[in-house]
ROLO-919532 format. One record per residue (C-alpha): residue number from 1; residue in three letters; z, y, x. Coordinates in pm, whole numbers, plus 50000, padded with zeros to 5 digits. Each point is the difference from the previous one (the first is absolute). Layout:
// ROLO-919532
+-----+------+-------+-------+-------+
|  nr | rest |     Z |     Y |     X |
+-----+------+-------+-------+-------+
| NUM |  ALA |     Z |     Y |     X |
...
+-----+------+-------+-------+-------+
***
This chain:
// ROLO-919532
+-----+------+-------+-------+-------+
|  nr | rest |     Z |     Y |     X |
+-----+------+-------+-------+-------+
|   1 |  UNK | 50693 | 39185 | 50220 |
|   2 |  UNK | 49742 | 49773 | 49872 |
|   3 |  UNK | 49927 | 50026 | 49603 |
|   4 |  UNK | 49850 | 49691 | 49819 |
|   5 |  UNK | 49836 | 50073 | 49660 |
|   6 |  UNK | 50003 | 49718 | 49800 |
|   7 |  UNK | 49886 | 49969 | 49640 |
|   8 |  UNK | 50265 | 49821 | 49832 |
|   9 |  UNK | 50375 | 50089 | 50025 |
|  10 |  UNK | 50079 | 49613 | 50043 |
|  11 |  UNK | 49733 | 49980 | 50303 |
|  12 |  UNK | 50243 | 50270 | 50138 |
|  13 |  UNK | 50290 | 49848 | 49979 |
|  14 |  UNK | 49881 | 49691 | 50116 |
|  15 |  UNK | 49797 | 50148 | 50274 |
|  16 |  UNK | 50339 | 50234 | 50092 |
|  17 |  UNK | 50177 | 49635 | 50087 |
|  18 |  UNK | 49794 | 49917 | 50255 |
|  19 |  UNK | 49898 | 50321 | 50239 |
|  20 |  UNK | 50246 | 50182 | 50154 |
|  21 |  UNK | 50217 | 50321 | 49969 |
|  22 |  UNK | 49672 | 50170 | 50165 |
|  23 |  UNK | 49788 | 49990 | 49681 |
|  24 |  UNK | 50036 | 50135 | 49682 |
|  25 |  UNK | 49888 | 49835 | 49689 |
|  26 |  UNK | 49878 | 50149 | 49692 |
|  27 |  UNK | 49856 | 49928 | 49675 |
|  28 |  UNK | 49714 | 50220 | 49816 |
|  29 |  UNK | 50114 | 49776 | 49684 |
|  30 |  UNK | 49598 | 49943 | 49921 |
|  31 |  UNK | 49714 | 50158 | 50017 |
|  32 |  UNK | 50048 | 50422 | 50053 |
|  33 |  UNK | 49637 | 50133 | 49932 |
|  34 |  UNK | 49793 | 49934 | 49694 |
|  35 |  UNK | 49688 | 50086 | 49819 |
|  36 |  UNK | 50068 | 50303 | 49709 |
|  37 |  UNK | 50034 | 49817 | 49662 |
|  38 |  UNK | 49744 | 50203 | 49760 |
|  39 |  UNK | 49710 | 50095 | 50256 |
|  40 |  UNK | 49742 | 49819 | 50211 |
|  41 |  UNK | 50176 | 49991 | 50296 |
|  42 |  UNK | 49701 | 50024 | 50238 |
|  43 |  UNK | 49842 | 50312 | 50127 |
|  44 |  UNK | 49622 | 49903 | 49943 |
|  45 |  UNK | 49903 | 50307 | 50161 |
|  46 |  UNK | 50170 | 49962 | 50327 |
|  47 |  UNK | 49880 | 49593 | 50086 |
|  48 |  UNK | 50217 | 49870 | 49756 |
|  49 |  UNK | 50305 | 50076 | 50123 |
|  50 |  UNK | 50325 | 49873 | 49832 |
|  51 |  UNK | 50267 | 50322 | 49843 |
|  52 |  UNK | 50298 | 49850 | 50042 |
|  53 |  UNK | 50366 | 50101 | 49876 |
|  54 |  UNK | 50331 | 49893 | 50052 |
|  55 |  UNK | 50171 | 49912 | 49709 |
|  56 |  UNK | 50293 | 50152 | 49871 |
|  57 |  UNK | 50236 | 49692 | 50049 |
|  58 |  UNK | 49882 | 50019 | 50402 |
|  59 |  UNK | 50011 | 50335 | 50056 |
|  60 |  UNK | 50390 | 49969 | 50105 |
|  61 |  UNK | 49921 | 49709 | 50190 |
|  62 |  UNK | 49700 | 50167 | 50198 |
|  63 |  UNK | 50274 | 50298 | 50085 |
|  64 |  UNK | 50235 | 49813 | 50072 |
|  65 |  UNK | 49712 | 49827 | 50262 |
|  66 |  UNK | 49888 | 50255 | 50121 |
|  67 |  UNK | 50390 | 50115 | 50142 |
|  68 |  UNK | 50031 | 49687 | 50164 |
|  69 |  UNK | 49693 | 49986 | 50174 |
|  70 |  UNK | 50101 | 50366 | 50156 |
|  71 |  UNK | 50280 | 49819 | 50175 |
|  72 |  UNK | 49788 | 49691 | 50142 |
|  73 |  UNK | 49776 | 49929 | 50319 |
|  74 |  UNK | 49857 | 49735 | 49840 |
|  75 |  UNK | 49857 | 49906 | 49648 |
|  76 |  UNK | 49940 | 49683 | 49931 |
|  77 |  UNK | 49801 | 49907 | 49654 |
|  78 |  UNK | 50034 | 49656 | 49962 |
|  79 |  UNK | 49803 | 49800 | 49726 |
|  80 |  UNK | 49902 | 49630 | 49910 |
|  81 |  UNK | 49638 | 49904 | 50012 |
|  82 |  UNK | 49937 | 49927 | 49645 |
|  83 |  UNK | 49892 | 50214 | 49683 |
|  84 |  UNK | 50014 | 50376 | 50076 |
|  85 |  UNK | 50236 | 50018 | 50272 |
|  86 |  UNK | 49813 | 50176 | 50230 |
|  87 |  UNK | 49896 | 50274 | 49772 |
|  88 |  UNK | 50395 | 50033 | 49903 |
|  89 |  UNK | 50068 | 50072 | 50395 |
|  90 |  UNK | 49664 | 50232 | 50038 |
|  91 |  UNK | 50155 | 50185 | 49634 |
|  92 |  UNK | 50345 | 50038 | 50159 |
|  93 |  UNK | 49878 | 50116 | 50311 |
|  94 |  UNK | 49807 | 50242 | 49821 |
|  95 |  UNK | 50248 | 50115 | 49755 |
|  96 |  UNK | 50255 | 50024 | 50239 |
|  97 |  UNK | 49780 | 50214 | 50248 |
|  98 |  UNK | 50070 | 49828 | 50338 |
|  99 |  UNK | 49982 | 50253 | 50270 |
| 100 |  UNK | 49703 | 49939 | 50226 |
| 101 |  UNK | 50233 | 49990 | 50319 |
| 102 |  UNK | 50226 | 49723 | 49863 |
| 103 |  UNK | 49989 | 49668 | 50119 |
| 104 |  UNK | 49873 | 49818 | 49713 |
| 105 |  UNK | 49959 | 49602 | 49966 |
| 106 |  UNK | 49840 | 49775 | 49710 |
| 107 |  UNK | 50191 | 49628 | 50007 |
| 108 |  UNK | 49773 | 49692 | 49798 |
| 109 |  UNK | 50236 | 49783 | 50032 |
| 110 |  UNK | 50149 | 49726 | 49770 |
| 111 |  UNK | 50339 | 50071 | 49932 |
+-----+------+-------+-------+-------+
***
């Protein structure tokens, strides 16, 4: 099976019309990794790094992810080129944990 990640549950079910029974299409219903709320955010000590979290109202979402993508060859992380979309694919792929030996593709496409 191939598994599409798409940000928006509407993208999915649009996106679900048009490839076939191969592929699997699935939402993350937003972003899934944040900065904490309360602190800096940053480690200043280690180049600046980012601390991210995943937010309570994702962390379903992320489990629920991270079963699917068990179950697939491929993960695709699709995204449109504007705003933050790449960052939302590079946070999903990161909060999600994609196995190293997984096939894993990044679609800029306009949709």
């Amino acid at each position: 099976m191939q598994l599409v990640i798409v940000e928006s549950p509407t993208k999915s079910k649009t996106i679900t019309r048009f490839l076939g029974p191969q592929y699997k299409v699935l939402s993350s219903y937003g972003h899934i990794r944040d900065l904490p709320q309360g602190k800096l955010g940053i480690d200043i000590e280690n180049n600046f790094q980012p601390n991210y979290i995943i937010p309570q109202k994702a962390r379903k979402t992320v489990e629920y992810l991270k079963k699917e993508l068990q179950k697939a060859d491929t993960v695709i992380l699709s995204y449109r080129p504007r705003q933050r979309r790449r960052s939302y694919c590079l946070a999903s792929r990161s909060s999600s944990r994609l196995e190293r030996n997984k096939k894993r593709k990044t679609k800029n496409k306009k949709l």
